[in-house]
C-alpha positions as CSV (number, residue, x, y, z in Angstrom):
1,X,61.3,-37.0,52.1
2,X,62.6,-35.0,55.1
3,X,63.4,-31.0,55.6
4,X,67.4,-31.9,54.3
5,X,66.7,-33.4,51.5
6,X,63.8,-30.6,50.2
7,X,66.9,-28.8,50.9
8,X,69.4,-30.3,48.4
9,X,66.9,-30.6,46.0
10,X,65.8,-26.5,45.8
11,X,69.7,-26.1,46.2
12,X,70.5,-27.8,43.4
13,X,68.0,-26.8,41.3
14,X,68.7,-23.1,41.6
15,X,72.2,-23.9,40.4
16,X,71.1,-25.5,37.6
17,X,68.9,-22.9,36.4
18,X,72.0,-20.0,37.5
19,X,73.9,-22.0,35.0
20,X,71.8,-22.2,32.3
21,X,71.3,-17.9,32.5
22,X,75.2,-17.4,33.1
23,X,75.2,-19.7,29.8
24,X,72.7,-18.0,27.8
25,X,74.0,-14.2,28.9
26,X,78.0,-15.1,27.6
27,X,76.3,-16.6,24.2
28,X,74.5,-13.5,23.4
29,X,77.4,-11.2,24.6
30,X,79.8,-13.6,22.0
31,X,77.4,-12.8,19.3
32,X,76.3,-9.1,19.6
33,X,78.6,-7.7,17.6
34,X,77.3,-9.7,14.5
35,X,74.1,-8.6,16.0
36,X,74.7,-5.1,15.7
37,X,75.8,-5.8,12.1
38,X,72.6,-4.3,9.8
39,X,71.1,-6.9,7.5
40,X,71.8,-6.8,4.2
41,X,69.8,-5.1,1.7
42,X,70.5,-7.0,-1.5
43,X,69.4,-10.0,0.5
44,X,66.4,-8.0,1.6
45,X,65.1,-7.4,-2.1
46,X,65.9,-10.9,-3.1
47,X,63.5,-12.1,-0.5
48,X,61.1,-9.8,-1.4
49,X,61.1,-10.1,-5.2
50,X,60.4,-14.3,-4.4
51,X,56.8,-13.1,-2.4
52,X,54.0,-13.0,-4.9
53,X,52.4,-9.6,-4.9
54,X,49.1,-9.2,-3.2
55,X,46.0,-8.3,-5.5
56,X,43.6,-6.0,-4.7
57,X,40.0,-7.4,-4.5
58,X,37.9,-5.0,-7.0
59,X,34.5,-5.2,-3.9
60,X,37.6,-3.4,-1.8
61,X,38.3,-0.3,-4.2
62,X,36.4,3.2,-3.8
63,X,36.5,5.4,-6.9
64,X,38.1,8.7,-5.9
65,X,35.0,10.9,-7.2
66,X,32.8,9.3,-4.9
67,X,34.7,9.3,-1.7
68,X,35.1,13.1,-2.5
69,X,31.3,13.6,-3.3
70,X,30.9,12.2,0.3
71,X,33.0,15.2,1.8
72,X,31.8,17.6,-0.7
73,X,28.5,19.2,-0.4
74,X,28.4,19.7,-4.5
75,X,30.1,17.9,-6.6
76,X,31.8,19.9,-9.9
77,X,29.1,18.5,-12.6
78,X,25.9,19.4,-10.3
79,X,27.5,22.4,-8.9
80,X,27.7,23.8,-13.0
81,X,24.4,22.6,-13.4
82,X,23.1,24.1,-10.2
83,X,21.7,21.8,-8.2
84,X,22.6,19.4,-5.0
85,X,23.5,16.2,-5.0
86,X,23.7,13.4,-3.2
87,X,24.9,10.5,-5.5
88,X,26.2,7.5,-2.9
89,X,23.8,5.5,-1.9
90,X,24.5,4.1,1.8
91,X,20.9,2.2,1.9
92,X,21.9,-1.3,0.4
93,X,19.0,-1.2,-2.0
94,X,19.6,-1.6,-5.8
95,X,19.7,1.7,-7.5
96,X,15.8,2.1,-9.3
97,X,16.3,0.6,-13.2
98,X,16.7,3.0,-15.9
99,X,12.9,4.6,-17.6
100,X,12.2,2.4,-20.3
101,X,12.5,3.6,-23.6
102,X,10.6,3.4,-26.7
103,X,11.7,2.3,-30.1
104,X,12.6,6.2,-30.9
105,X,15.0,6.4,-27.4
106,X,12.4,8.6,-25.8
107,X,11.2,8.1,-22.6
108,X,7.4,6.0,-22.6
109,X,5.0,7.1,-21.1
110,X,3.3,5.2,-17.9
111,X,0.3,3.7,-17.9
112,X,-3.1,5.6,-18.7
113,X,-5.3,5.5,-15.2
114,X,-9.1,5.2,-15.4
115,X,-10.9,8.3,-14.7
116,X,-13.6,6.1,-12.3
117,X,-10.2,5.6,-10.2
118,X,-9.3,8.8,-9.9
119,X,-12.7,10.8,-9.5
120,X,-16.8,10.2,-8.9
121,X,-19.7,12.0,-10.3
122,X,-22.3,12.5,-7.6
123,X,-24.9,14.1,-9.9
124,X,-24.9,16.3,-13.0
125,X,-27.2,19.4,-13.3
126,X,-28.1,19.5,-17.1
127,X,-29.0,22.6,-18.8
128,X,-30.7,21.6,-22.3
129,X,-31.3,25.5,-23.5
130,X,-27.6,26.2,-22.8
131,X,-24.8,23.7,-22.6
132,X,-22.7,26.2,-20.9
133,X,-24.7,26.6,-17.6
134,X,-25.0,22.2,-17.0
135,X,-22.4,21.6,-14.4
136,X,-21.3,18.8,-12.5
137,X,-20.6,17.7,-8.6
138,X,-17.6,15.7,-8.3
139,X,-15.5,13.6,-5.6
140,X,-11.9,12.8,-5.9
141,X,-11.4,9.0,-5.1
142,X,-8.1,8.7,-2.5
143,X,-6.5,7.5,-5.1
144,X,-6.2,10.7,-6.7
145,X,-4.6,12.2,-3.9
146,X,-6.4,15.5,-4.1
147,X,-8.0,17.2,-1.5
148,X,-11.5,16.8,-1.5
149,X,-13.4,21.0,-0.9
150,X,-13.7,21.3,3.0
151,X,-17.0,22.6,2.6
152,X,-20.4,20.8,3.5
153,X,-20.3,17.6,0.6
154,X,-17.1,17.6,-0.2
155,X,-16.8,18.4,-3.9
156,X,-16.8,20.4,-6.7
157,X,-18.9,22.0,-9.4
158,X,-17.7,21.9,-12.7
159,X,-18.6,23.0,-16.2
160,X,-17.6,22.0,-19.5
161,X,-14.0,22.7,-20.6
162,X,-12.7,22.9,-16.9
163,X,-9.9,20.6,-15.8
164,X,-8.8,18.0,-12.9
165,X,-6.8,19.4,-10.3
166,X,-2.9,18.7,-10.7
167,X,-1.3,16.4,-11.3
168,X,-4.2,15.5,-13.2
169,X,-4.7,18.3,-15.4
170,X,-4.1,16.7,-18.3
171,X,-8.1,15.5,-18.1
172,X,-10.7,17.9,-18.7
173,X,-14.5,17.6,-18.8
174,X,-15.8,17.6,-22.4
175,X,-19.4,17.1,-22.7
176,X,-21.8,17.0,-19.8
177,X,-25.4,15.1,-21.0
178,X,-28.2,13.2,-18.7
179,X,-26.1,9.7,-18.6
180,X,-22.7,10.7,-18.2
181,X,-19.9,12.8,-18.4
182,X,-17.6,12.7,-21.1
183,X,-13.9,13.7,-20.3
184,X,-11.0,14.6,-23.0
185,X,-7.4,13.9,-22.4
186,X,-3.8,16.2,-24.0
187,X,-2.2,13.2,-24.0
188,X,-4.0,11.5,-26.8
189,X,-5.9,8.5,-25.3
190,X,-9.4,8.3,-26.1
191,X,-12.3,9.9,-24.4
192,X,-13.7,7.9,-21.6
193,X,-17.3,8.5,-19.8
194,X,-18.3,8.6,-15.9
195,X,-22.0,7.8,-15.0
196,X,-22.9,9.5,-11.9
197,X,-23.3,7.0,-8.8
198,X,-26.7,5.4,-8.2
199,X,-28.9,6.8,-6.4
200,X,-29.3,5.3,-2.6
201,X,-32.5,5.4,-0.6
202,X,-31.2,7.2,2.4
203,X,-31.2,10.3,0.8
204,X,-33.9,12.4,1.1
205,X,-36.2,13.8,-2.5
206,X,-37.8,16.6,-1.7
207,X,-40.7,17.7,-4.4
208,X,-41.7,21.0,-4.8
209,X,-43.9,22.9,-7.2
210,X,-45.2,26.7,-7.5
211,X,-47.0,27.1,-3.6
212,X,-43.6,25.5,-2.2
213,X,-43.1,21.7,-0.9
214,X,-45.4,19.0,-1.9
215,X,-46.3,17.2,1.4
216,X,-47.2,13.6,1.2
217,X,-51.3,12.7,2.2
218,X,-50.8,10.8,5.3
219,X,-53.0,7.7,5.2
220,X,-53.8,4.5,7.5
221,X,-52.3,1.2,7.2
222,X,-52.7,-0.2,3.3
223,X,-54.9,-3.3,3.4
224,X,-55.7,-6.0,1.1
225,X,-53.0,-8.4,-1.1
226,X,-49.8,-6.3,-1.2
227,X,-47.2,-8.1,-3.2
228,X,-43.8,-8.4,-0.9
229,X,-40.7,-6.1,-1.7
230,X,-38.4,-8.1,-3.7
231,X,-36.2,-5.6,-5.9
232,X,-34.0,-7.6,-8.2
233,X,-30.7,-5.6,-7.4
234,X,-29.7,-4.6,-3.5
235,X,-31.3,-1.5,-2.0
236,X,-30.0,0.3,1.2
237,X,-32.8,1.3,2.9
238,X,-31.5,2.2,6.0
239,X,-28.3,3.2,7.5
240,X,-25.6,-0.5,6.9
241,X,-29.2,-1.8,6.3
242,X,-29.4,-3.8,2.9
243,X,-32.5,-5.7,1.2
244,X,-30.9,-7.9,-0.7
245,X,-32.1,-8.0,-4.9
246,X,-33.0,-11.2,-6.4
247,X,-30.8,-11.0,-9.8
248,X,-27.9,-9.8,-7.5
249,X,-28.2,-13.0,-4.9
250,X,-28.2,-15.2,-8.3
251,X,-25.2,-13.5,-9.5
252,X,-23.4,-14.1,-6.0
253,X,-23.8,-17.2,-6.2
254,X,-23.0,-18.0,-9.3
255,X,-19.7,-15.9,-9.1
256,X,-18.6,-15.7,-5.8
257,X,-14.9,-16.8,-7.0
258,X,-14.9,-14.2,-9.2
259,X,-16.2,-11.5,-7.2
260,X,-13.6,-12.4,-4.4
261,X,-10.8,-12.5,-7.0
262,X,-11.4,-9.8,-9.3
263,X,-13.6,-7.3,-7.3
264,X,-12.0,-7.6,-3.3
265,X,-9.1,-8.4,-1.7
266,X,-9.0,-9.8,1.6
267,X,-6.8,-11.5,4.5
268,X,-7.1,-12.6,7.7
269,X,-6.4,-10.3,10.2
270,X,-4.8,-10.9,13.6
271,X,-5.1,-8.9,16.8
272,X,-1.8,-7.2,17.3
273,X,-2.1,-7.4,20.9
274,X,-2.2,-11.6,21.4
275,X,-1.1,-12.0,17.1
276,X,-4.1,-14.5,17.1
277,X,-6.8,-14.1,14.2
278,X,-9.7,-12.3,15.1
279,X,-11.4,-11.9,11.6
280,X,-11.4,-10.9,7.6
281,X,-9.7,-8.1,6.6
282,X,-10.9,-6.3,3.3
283,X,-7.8,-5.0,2.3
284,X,-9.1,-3.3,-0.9
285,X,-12.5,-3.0,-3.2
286,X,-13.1,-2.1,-6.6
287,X,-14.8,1.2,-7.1
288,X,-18.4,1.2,-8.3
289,X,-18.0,-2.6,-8.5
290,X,-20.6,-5.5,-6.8
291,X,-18.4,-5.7,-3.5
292,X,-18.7,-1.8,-3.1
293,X,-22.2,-1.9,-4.1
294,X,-23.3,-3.7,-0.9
295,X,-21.2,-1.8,1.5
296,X,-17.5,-3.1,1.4
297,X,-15.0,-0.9,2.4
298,X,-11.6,-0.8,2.8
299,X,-10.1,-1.6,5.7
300,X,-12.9,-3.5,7.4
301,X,-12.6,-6.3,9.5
302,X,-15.6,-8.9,9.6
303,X,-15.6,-10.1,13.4
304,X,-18.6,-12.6,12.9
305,X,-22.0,-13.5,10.9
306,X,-25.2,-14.0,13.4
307,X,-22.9,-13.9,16.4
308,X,-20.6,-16.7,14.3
309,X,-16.5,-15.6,14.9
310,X,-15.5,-15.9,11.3
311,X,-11.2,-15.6,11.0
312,X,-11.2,-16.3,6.7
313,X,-13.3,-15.9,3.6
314,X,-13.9,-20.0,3.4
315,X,-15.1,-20.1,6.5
316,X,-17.7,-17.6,6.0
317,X,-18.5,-19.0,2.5
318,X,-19.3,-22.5,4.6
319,X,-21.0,-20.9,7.4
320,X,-23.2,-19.2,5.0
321,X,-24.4,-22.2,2.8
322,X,-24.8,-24.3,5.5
323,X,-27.6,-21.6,7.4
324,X,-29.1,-20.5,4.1
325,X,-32.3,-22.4,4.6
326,X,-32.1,-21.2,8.7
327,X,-31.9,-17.3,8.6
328,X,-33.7,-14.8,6.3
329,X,-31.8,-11.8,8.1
330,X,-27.8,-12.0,8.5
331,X,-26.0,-9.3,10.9
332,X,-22.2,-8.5,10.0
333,X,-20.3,-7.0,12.7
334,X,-17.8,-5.5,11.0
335,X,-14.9,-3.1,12.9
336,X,-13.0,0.1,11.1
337,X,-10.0,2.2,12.3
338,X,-11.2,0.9,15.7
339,X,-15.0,1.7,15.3
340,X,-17.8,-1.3,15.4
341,X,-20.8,-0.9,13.2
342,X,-23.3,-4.1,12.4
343,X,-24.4,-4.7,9.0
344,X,-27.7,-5.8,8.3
345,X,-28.7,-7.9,4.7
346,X,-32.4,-9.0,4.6
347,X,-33.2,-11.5,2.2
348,X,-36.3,-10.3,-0.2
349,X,-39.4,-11.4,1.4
350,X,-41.5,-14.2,-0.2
């Protein structure tokens, strides 16, 4: 195709498309006066009665009294009854179910919790002339949440007729004897008695009489047949230092299961840093139950057993049996709140 006929062809094109607009402008100029003509309104509302109507979706619709709470800072009921409110709930969670009610449509009351939760005797000073002077040291447990006396031990003395600290007031201490304490309740539940902890071996008993402190008589080495220690429940004698009691390594094994299930709680921890597991968690213990007895603690993490990585409870358990016949001594290392202590059980010597 050569220069003259690109020529004709762009020529003729541009005519055509002149055309068509010259076309297209006289059309509309024809019809704009019908254009400017406005539409008719009966027609209008005849259309518009044959659309159905749209329904409002009941998720979409906001109750007036809320969306005006959300401006307000009081709203009319909480402003008569003088206090604030904030009733809408932006969170997404459920709101918390109603307090269950009793047969009478009074509110029930919650569940009654064990006084050995909540509190620990240490020891109990018992006057048998006078009832009023015997007394009593006591811990709060943290599930109490009361703060423990900043002062060297921790605790408080108590008599008869004193109460718990709020919110546990409703307990007070009713009869103080040599075994136990006896504490009352206001809110009708039975009386329910504390023995004081057992005495450990790391504390020191000091005996005194009229000319001051009994010293021991020092002596040489004992000779002759000595029978070897073997208590029948575990003694500490040491600090994280164990001899393990005869009757209490028979009732391990007999009820491990229910020890671990009914006593301790435990998981398998993993090391935030690489997320692999790096031991055995002991999420939580009974108080004055066998687990706490031989040293369990919350929040301890078992890293290994004789220098054995252990990263869950069966493992342990089969680590264990299989080297019963091959140690006599087992080392725990055991880490807390970033802390590393070792453990030390000794099985009683034969």
């Amino acid at each position: 195709m050569n220069i003259g006929q690109i020529k004709v062809l762009c020529w003729g094109s541009a005519g055509l498309l002149s055309a068509g607009l010259a076309l297209y402008v006289g059309l509309f100029v024809k019809d704009l006066e019908r254009k400017r003509t406005p539409p008719d309104p009966n027609l209008i509302a005849k259309e518009l009665d044959k659309a159905e109507a749209v329904k409002a979706k009941a998720a979409d619709l906001v109750a007036y009294d809320d969306v005006r709470r959300l401006y307000l800072p009081q709203c009319d009921k909480c402003k008569e009854l003088g206090v604030r409110c904030r009733h809408l709930n932006w969170t997404g969670k459920p709101p918390p179910p109603p307090d269950p009610k009793t047969n009478n449509g009074e509110p029930s009351k919650p569940p009654a919790v064990a006084m050995n939760e909540l509190v620990k005797i240490q020891y109990c000073q018992v006057d048998l002339s006078d009832r009023k002077l015997s007394r009593v040291w006591l811990k709060y447990r943290p599930k109490a949440a009361v703060q423990n006396n900043t002062t060297a031990g921790g605790g408080f003395w108590m008599k008869e007729g004193d109460h718990l600290a709020a919110p546990h007031d409703y307990a007070r201490i009713e009869k103080i004897d040599s075994q136990a304490v006896t504490f009352a309740f206001e809110d009708g539940r039975g009386d329910e008695k504390i023995y004081p902890d057992e005495f450990d071996s790391k504390t020191t008993i000091v005996q005194v009489d009229q000319d001051g402190v009994i010293r021991p008589k020092l002596g040489g080495v004992p000779k002759g047949d000595v029978k070897p220690w073997q208590p029948t429940r575990t003694t500490a004698y040491g600090t994280n230092r164990f001899m393990l009691g005869t009757d209490d390594m028979a009732y391990a094994n007999e009820n491990y299961a229910k020890i671990l299930a009914d006593e301790v709680r435990t998981g398998r921890h993993q090391d935030p840093r690489t997320g692999k597991y790096d031991g055995i968690e002991v999420e939580s213990v009974t108080p004055n139950s066998f687990a706490e007895r031989h040293g369990a603690q919350e929040g301890d993490v078992i890293k290994s057993i004789n220098g054995q990585p252990v990263t869950s409870v069966q493992e342990a358990i089969t680590y264990a049996k299989n080297n019963a016949d091959k140690y006599s001594s087992w080392e725990i290392v055991v880490e807390n709140r970033g802390k590393t202590r070792t453990v030390v059980y000794e099985s009683p010597r034969e």
